[in-house]
DSSP file (Angstrom, degrees, kcal/mol; ACC not computed):
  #  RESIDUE AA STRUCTURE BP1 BP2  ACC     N-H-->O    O-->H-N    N-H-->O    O-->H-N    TCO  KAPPA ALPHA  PHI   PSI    X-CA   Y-CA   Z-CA
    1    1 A X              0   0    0      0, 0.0     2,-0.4     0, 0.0     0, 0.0   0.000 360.0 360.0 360.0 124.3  188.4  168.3   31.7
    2    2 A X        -     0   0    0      1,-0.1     0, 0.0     0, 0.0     0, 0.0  -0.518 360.0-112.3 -65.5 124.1  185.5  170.1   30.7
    3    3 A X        -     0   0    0     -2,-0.4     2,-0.1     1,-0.1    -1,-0.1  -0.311  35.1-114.1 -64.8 131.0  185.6  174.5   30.7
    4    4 A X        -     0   0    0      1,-0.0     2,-0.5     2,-0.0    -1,-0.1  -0.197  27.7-155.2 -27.6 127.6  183.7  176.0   33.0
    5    5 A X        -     0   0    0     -2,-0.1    -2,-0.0     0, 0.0    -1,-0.0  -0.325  13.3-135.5-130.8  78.0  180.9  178.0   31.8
    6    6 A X        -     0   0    0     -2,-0.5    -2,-0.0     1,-0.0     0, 0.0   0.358  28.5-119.4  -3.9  83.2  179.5  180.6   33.8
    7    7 A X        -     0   0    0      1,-0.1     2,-0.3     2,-0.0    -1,-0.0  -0.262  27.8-121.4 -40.8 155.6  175.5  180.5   33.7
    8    8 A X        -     0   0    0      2,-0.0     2,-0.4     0, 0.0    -1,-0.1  -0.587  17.4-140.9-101.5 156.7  173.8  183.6   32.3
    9    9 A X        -     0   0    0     -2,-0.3     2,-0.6     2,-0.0    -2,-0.0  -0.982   6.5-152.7-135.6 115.7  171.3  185.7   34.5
   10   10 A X        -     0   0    0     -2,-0.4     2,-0.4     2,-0.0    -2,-0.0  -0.962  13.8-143.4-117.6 138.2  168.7  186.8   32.7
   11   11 A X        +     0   0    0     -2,-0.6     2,-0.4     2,-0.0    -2,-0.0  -0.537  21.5 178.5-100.4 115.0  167.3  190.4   34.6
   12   12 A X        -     0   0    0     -2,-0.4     2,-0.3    49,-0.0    -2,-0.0  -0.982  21.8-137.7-132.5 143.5  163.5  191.0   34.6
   13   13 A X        -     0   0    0     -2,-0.4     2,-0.1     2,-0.0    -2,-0.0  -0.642  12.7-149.8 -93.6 145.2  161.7  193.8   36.1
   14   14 A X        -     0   0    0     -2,-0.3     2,-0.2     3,-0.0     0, 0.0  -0.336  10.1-155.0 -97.0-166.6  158.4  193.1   38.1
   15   15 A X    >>  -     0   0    0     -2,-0.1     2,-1.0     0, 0.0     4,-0.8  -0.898  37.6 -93.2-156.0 125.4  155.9  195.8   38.1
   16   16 A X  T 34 S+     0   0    0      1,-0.3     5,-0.1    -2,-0.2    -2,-0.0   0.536 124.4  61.0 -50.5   0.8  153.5  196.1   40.8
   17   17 A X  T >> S+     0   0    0     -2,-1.0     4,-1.8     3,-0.1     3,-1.6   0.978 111.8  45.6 -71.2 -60.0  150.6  194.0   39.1
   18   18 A X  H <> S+     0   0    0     -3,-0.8     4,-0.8     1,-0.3    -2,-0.2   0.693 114.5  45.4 -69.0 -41.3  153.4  191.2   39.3
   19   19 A X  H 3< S+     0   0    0     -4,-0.8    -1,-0.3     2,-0.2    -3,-0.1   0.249 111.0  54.5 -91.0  22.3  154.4  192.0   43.0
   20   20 A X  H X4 S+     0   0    0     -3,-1.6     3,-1.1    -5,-0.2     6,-0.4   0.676 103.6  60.2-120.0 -68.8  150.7  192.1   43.9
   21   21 A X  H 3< S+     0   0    0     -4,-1.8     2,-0.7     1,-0.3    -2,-0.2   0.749  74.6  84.9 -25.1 -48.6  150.2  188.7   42.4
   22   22 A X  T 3< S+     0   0    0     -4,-0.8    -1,-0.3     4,-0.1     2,-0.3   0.345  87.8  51.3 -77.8  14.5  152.4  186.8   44.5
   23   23 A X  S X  S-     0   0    0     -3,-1.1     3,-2.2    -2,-0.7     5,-0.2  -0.920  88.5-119.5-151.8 130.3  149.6  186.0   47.8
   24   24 A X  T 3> S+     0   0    0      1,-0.3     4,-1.2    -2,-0.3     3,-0.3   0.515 109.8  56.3 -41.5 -17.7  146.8  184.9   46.9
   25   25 A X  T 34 S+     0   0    0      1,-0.2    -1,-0.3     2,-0.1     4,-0.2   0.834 107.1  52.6 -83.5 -25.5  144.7  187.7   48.2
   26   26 A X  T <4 S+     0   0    0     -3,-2.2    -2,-0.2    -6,-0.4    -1,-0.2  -0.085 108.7  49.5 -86.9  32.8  146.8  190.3   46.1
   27   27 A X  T  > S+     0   0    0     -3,-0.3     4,-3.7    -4,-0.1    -1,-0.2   0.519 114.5  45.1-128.3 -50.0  146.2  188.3   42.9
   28   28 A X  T  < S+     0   0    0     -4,-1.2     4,-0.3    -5,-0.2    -2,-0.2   0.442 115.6  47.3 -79.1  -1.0  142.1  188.1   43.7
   29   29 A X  T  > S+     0   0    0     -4,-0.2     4,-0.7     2,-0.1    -1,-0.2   0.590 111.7  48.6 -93.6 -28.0  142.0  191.9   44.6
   30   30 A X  H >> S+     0   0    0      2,-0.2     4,-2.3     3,-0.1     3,-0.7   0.937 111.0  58.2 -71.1 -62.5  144.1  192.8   41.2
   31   31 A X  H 3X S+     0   0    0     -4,-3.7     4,-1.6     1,-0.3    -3,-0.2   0.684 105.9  41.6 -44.1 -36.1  141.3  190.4   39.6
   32   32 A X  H 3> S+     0   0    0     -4,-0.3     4,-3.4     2,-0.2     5,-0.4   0.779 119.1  53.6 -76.5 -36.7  138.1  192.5   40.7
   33   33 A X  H <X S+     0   0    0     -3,-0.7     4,-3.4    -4,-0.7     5,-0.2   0.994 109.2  44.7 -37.8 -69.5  140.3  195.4   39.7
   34   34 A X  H  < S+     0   0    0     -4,-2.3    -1,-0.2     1,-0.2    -2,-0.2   0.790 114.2  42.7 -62.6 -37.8  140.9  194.3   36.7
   35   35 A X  H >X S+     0   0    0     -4,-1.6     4,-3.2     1,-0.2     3,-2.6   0.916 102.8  66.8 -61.6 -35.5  137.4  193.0   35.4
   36   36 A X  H 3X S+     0   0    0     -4,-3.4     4,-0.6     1,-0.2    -1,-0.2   0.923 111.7  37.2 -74.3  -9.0  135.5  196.0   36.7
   37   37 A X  H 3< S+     0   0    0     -4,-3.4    -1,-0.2    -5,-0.4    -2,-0.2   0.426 108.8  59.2-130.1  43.5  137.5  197.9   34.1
   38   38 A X  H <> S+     0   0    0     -3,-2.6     4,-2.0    -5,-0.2    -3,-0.2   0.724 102.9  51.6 -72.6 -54.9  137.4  195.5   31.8
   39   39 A X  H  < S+     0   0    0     -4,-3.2    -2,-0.2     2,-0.2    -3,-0.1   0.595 100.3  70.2 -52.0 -18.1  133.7  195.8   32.0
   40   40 A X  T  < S+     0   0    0     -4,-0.6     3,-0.2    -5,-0.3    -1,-0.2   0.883 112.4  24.8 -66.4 -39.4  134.2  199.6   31.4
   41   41 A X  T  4 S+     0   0    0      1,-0.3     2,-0.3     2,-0.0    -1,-0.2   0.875 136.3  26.8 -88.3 -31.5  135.2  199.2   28.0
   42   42 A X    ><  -     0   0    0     -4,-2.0     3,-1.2     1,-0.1    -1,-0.3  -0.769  62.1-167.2-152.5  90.3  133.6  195.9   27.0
   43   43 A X  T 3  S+     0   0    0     -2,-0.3    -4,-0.1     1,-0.3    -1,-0.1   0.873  89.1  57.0 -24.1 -54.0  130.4  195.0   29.0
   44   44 A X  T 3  S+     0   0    0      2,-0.0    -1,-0.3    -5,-0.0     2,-0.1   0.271  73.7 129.2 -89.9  51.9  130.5  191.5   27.7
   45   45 A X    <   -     0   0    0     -3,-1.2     2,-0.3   -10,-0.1    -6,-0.1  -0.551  53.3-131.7 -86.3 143.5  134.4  190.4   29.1
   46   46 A X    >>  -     0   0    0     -2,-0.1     3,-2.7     1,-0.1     4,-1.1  -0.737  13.0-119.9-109.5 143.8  134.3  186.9   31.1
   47   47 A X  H 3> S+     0   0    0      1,-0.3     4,-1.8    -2,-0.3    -1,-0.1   0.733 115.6  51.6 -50.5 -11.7  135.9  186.4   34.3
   48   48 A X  H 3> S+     0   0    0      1,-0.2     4,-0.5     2,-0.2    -1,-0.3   0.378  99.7  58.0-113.6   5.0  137.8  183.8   32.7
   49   49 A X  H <> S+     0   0    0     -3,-2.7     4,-0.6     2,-0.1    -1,-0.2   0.584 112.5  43.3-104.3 -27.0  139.0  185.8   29.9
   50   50 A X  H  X S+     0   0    0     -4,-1.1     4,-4.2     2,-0.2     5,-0.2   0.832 113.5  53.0 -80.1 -75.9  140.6  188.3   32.7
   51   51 A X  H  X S+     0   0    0     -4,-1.8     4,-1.2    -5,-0.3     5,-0.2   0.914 107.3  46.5 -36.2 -64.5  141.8  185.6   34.6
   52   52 A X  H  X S+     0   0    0     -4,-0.5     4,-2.3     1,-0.3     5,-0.3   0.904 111.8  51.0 -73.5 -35.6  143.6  183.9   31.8
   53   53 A X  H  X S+     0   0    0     -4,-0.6     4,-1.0     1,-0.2     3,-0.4   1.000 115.5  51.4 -69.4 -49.1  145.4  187.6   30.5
   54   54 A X  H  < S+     0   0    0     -4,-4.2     4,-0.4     1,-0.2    -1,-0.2   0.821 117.0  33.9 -31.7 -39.1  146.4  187.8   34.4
   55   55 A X  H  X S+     0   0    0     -4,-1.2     4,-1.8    -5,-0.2    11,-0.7   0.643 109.4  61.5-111.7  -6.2  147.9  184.5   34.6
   56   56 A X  H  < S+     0   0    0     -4,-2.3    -1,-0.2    -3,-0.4    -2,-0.2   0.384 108.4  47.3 -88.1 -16.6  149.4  184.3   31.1
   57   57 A X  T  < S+     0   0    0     -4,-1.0    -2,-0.2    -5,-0.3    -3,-0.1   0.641 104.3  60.3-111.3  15.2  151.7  187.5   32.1
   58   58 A X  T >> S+     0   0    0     -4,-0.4     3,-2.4    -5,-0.1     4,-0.9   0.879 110.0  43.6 -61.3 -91.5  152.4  185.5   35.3
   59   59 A X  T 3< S+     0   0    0     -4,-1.8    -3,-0.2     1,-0.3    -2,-0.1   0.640 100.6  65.3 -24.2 -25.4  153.9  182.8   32.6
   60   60 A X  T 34 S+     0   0    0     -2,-0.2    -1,-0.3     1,-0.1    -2,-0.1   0.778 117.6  28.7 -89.3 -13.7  155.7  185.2   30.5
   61   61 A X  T <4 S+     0   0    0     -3,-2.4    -2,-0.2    -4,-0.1    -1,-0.1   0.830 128.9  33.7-113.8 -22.3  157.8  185.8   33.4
   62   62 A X  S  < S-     0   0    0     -4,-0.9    -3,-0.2     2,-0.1    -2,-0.1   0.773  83.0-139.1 -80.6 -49.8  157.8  182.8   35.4
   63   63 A X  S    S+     0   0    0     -5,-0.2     2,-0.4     1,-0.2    -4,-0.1   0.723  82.7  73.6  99.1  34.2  157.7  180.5   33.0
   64   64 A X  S    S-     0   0    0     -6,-0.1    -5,-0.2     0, 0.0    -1,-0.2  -0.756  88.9-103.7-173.5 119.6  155.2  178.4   35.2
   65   65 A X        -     0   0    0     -2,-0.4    -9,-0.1    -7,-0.2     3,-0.1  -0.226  14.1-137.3 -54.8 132.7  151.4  179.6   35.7
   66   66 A X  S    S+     0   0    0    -11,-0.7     2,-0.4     1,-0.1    -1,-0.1   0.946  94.7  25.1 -63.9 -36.1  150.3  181.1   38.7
   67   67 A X  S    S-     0   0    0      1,-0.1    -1,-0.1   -12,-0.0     3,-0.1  -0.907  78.0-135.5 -98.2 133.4  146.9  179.0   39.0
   68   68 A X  S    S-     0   0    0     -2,-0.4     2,-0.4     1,-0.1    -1,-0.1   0.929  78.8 -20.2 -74.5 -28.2  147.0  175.7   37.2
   69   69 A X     >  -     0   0    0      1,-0.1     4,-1.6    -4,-0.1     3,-0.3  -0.979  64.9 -94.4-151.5 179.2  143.4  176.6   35.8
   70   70 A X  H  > S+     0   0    0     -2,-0.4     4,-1.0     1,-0.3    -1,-0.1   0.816 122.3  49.3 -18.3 -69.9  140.4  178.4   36.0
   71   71 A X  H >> S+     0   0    0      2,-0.2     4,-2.4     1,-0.2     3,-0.6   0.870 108.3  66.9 -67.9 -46.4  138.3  176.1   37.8
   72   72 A X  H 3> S+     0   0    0     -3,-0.3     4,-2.4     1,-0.3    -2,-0.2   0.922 108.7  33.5 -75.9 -65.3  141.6  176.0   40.2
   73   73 A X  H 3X S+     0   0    0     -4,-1.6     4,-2.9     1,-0.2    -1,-0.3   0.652 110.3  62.9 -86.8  -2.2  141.3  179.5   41.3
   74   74 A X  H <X S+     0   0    0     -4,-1.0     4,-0.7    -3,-0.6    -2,-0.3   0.810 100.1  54.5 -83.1 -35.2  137.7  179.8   41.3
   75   75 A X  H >X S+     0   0    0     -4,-2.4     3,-1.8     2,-0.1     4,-0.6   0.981 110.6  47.2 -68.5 -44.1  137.6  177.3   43.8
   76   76 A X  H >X S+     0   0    0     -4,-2.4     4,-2.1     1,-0.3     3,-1.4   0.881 115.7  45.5 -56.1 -42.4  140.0  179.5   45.8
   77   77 A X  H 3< S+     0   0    0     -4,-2.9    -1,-0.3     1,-0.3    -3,-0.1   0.429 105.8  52.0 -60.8  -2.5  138.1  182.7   45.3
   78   78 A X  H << S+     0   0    0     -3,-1.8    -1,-0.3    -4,-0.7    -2,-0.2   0.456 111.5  49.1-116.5  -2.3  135.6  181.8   45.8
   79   79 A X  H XX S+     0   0    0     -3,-1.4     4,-2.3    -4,-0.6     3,-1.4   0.760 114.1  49.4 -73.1 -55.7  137.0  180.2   49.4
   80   80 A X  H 3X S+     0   0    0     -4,-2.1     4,-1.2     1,-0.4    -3,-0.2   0.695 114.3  38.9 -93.3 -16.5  138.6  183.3   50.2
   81   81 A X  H 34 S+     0   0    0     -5,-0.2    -1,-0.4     2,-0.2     4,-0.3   0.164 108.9  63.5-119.1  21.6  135.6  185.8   49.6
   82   82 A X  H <> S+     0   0    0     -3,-1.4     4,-4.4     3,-0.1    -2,-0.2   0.643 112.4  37.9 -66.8 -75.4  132.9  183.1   51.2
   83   83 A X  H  X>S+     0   0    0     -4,-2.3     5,-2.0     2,-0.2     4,-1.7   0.898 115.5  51.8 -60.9 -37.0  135.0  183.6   54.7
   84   84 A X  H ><5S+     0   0    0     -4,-1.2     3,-1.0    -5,-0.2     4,-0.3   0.963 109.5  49.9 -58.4 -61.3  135.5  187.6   54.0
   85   85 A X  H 345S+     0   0    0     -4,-0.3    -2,-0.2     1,-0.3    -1,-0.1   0.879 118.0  44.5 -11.3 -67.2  131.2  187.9   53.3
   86   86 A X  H 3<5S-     0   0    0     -4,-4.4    -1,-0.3     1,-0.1    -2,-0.2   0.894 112.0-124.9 -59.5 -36.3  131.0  185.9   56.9
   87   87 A X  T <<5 +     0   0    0     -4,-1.7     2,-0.3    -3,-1.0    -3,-0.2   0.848  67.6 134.8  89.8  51.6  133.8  188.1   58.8
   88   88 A X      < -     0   0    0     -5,-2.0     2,-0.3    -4,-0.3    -1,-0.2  -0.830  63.9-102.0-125.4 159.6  135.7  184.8   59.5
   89   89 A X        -     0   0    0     -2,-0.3     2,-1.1    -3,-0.1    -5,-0.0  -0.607  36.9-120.1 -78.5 127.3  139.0  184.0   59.3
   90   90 A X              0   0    0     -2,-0.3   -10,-0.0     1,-0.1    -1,-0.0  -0.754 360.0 360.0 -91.9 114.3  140.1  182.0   56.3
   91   91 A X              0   0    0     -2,-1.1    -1,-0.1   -12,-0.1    -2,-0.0   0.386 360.0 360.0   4.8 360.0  141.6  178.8   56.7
């Protein structure tokens, strides 16, 4: 008979960029945060440069990306701030 082996539990703490992240509107509100002071320091910083340091420390704790790419969440932001502009309800 094979011993029992308890799994191990490995403890991570979120931090409220991490718990912001986790609906899509608090992930695209962190994301204009974060570029315009990005831009503070370094005029020429790409959205996509932002994005990816956002969603790469979603992977160092999930272990699974929050957006599967770029283009992935650009179409969604760009969804979700179409219908705010209009004053419509987003889908």
């Amino acid at each position: 008979m094979k011993k029992y082996v308890r799994p191990t539990v490995t403890r991570h703490t979120l931090d409220a960029e991490i718990a912001q992240m986790f609906t899509d509107q608090g992930f695209f509100d962190l994301f204009d945060r974060k570029l315009q002071e990005a831009r503070k320091s370094d005029p020429m910083i790409t959205q996509k440069s932002v994005f990816e340091l956002m969603n790469n420390k979603w992977f160092d704790l999930f272990q699974t990306f929050r957006y599967s790419s770029y283009d992935s969440f650009r179409q969604c932001y760009n969804r979700k701030t179409k219908f705010k502009k209009l004053g419509n309800n987003v889908p």
